[in-house]
N, C-alpha and C positions, 0 to 999 in steps of 0.2 A: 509484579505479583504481590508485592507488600499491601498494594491498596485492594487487592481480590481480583482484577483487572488480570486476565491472563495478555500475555503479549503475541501476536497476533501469527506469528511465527507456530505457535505451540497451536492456536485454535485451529488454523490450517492443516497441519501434521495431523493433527489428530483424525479432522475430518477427514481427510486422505486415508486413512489408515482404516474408520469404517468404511468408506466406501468399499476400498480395494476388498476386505473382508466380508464386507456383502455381498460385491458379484465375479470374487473369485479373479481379481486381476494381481496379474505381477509386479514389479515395481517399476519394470521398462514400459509398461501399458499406460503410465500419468504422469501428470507435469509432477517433477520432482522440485520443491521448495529449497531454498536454502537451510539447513538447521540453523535455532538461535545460538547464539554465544551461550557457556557455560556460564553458571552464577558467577564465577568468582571472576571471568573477564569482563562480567556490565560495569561499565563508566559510573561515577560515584553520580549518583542524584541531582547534588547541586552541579553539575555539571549540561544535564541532560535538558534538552527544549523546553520551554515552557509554553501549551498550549493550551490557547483562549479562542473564543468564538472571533468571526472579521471584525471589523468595525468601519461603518461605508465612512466616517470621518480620519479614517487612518491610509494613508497611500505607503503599498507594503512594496518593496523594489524589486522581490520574483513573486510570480504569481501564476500559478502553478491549478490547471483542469484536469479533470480526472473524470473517465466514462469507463461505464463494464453495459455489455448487450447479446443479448442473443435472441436469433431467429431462429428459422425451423431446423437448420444445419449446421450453424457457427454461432460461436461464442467467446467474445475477442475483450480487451482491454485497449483503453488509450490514454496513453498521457501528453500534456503539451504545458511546456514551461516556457514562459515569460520575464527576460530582464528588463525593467524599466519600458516596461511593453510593448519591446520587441519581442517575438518567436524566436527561442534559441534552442530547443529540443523539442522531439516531437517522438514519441512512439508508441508501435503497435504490439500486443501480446495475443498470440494464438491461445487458444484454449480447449480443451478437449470438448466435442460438443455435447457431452453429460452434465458439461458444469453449471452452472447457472449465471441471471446475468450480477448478481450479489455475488457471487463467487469472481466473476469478473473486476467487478470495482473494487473488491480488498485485495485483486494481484493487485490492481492501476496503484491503490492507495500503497500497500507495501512497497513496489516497484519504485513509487518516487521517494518515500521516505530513505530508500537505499541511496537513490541518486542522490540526494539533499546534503548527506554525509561526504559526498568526494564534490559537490561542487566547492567552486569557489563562493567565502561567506561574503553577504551583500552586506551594507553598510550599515551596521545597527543590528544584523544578524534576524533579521526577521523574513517572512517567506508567507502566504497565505494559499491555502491549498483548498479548492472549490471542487465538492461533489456533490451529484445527485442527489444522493441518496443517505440518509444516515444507518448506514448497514455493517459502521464497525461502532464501537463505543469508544468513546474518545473519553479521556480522565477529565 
């Protein structure tokens, strides 16, 4: 938030919160998000990733896909992570069929960023993460 950049935790919530307000839903009727950490438990800054655009001359050791979609009935996320490019996780997120498919790709994107945190760090601590679509804003 220091840079105006809300974190993506809070944009989600929020929009959950007019939705639910617009068409009168309860809180067991939507995916429920994890809440962010409080201010004072965020990790100091210099501590925190540092993220830049790929570079097709850089070979990154996981390598990490990200899809959001929806048809006329569903609306699903997927993720599929990559060590040394092999296939080492893969998964699927249901989605309420209101949401959309932009709504889709920032679960996928948040979703991995969670997993990124308890994987084991790759050598050099880098990761490159390929989406779609640019439907979150990236610092």
């Amino acid at each position: 938030m220091i840079e105006g950049v809300l974190p993506i935790g809070f944009v989600i919530d929020g929009k959950v919160q007019v939705y639910k307000r617009k068409y009168g839903l309860g809180s067991s009727d939507i995916l429920v998000c994890d809440m962010p950490l409080p201010v004072h438990e965020w990790p100091h800054p210099a501590l925190q990733a540092t993220i830049t655009e790929t570079n097709e001359a850089t070979t990154y050791p996981i390598e990490i896909y990200t899809d959001g979609s929806k048809d006329a009935s569903t609306v699903g996320a997927g993720v599929v992570i990559y060590r040394n490019k092999q296939m080492i996780m893969q998964y699927r997120y249901k989605i309420r069929s209101y949401g959309s498919n932009n709504q889709a790709e920032q679960i996928a994107i948040l979703k991995v960023l969670e997993q990124l945190q308890v994987m084991e760090a790759p050598i050099g601590g880098r990761a490159a993460i390929y989406t779609e679509r640019r439907v979150t804003k990236i610092p």
